[in-house]
C-alpha positions as CSV (number, residue, x, y, z in Angstrom):
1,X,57.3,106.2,-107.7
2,X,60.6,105.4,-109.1
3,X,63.1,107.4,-110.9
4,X,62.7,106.9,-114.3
5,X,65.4,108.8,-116.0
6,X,68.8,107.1,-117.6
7,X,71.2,110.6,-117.9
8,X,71.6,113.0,-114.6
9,X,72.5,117.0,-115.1
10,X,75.2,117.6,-112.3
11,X,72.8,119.4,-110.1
12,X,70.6,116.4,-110.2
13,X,73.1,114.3,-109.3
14,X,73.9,116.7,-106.0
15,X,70.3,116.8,-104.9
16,X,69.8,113.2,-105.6
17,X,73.3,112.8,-103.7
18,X,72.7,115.4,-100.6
19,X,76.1,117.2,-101.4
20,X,76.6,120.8,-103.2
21,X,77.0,121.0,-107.3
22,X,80.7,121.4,-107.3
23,X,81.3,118.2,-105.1
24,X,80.0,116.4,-108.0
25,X,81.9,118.7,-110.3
26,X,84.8,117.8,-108.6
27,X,84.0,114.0,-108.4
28,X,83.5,113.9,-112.0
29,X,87.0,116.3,-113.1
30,X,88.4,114.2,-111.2
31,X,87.2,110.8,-112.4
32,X,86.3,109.5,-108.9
33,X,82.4,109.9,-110.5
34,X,81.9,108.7,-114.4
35,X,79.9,110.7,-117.3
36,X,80.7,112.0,-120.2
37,X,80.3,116.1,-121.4
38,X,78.1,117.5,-123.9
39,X,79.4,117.8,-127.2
40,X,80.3,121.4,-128.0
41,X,79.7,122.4,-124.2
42,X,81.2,122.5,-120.9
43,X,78.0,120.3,-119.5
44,X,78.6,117.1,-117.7
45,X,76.1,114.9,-117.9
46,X,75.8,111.2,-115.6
47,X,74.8,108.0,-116.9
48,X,72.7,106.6,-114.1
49,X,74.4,103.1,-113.9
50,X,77.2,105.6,-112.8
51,X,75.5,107.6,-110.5
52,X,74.2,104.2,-108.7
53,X,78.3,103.0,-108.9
54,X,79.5,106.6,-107.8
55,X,76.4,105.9,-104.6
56,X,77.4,102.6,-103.9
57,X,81.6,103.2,-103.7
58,X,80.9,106.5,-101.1
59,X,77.9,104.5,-99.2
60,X,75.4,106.9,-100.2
61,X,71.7,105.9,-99.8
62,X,70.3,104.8,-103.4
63,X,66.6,105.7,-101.8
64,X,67.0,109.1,-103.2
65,X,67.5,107.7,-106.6
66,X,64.8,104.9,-106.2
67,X,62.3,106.7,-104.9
68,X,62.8,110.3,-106.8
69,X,60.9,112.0,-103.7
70,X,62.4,115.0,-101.9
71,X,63.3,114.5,-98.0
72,X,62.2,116.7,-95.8
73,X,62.3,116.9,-91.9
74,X,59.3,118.6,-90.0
75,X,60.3,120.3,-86.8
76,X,57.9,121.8,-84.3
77,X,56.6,120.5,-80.7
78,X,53.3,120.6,-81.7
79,X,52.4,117.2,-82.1
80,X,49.3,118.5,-84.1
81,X,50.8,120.0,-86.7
82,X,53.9,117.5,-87.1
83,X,51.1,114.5,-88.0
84,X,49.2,117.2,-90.0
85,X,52.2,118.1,-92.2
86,X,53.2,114.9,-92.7
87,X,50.6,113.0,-93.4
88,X,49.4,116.4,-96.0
89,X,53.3,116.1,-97.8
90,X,53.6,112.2,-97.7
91,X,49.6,112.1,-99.4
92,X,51.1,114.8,-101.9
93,X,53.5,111.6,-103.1
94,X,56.6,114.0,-104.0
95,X,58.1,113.9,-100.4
96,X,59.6,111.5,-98.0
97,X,58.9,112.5,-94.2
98,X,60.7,112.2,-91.1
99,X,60.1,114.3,-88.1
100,X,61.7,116.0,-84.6
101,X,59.7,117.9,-82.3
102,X,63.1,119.9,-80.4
103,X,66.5,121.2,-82.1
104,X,68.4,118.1,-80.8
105,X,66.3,116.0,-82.5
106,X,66.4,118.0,-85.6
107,X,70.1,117.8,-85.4
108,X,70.6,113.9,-84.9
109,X,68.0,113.5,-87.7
110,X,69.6,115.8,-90.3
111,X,72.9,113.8,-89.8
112,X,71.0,110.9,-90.1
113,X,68.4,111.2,-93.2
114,X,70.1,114.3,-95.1
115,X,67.0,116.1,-95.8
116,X,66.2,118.7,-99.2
117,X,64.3,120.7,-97.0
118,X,63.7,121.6,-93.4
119,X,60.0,122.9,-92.3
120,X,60.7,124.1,-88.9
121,X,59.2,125.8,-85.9
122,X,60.9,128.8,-84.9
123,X,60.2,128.4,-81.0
124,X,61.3,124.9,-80.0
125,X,61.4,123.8,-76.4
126,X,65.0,123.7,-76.6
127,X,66.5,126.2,-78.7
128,X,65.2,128.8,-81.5
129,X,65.2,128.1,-85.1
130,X,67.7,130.7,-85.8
131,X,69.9,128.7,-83.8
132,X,68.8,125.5,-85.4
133,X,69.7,127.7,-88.8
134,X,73.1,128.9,-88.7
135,X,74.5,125.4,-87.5
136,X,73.1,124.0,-90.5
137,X,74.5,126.9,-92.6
138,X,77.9,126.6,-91.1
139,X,78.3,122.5,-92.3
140,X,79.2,122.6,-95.5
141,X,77.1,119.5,-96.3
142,X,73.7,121.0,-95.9
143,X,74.6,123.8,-98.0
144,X,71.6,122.5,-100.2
145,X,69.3,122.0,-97.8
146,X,66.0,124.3,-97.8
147,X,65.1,126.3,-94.1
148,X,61.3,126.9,-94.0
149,X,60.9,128.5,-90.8
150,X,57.3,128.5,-89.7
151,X,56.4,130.8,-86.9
152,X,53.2,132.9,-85.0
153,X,55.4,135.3,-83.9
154,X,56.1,137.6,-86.6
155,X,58.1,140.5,-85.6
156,X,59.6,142.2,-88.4
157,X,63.2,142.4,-86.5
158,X,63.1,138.6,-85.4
159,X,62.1,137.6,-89.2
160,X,65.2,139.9,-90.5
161,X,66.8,137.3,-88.0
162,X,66.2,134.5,-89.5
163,X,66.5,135.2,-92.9
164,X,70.2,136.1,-92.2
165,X,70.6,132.7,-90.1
166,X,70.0,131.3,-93.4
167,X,66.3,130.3,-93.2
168,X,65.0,130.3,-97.1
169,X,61.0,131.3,-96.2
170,X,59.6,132.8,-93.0
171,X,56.0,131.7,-93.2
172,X,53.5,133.3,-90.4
173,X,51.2,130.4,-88.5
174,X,48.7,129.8,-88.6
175,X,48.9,129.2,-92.3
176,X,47.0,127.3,-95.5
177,X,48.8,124.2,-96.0
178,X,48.1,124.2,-99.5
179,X,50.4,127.3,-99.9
180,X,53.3,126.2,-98.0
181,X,53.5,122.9,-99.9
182,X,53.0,125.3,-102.8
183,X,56.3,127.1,-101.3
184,X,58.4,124.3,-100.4
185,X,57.8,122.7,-104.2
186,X,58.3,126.0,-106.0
187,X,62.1,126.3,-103.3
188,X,63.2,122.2,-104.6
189,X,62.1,122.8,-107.9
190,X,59.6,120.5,-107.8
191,X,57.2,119.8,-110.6
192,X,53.8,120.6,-109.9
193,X,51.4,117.2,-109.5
């Protein structure tokens, strides 16, 4: 499924790109990233034979733009449910899967493949998915990146936990796939198919 539209809003452009809105802002005030503004407004708006340009000059993968899919990074040591959800959310045909089963995986792949959105386990052999949270919350370049924290334990005080580690969604296992792929489009915007 390729990307199949010419002109980029700047918040497109920063999800396409894996960096925050006023990165791009910058970039294009700037004139390190070309456009032009909306008559009569303050909206920038990127051509994308600049956006490609703009991806190119900072080596920024064009797979995001090719591909129009959102990245996201399955966590959880249950090898069961890591080829469940991703062979579920690559069938769907709006994401692009990679996966970790502990936190130092998670990590090393984040750095690595810059995912939209994280779907991860809160009890992980190695460390806890609050942990796994507030690291990603504290690097500036993830600041876009979606935390769905899946979990059987459900104890109202660990959940409060998460959330303010930065997780987006606390979702109790076992749960219906169908609604959490329902969550995770309805948290990157994502059209329904």
């Amino acid at each position: 499924m390729r990307n199949s539209k010419t002109v980029f809003t700047t918040g497109e452009v920063a999800s396409i790109c894996n960096v925050s809105q006023q990165t791009i802002i910058r970039c294009f005030d700037n004139g390190r990233l070309k456009g032009f503004r909306v008559p009569g407004s303050r909206f920038r708006r990127i051509p994308v034979d600049a956006l490609r340009a703009f991806m190119r000059e900072n080596e920024i993968p064009l797979e995001n733009l090719e591909s129009g899919k959102k990245k996201v990074l399955v966590v959880d040591d249950d090898a069961n449910i890591v080829d469940m959800m991703k062979d579920l959310l690559e069938r769907d045909g709006r994401f692009e899967v990679r996966t970790a089963e502990s936190g130092y995986d998670a990590g090393i792949l984040t750095e690595q493949f810059r995912p939209d959105m994280m779907l991860l386990d809160f009890k992980l052999p190695d460390i806890n998915g609050n942990v796994v949270c507030r690291r990603i919350r504290s690097n500036g370049a993830y600041q876009h990146m979606k935390i769905v924290i899946v979990s059987g334990v459900a104890d109202p005080m660990e959940v409060e936990e998460l959330m303010a580690a930065g997780a987006d969604e606390f979702i109790k296992k076992p749960f219906a796939v169908d609604k959490v792929i329902a969550k995770m489009a309805d948290l990157l915007a994502l059209s329904p198919v």
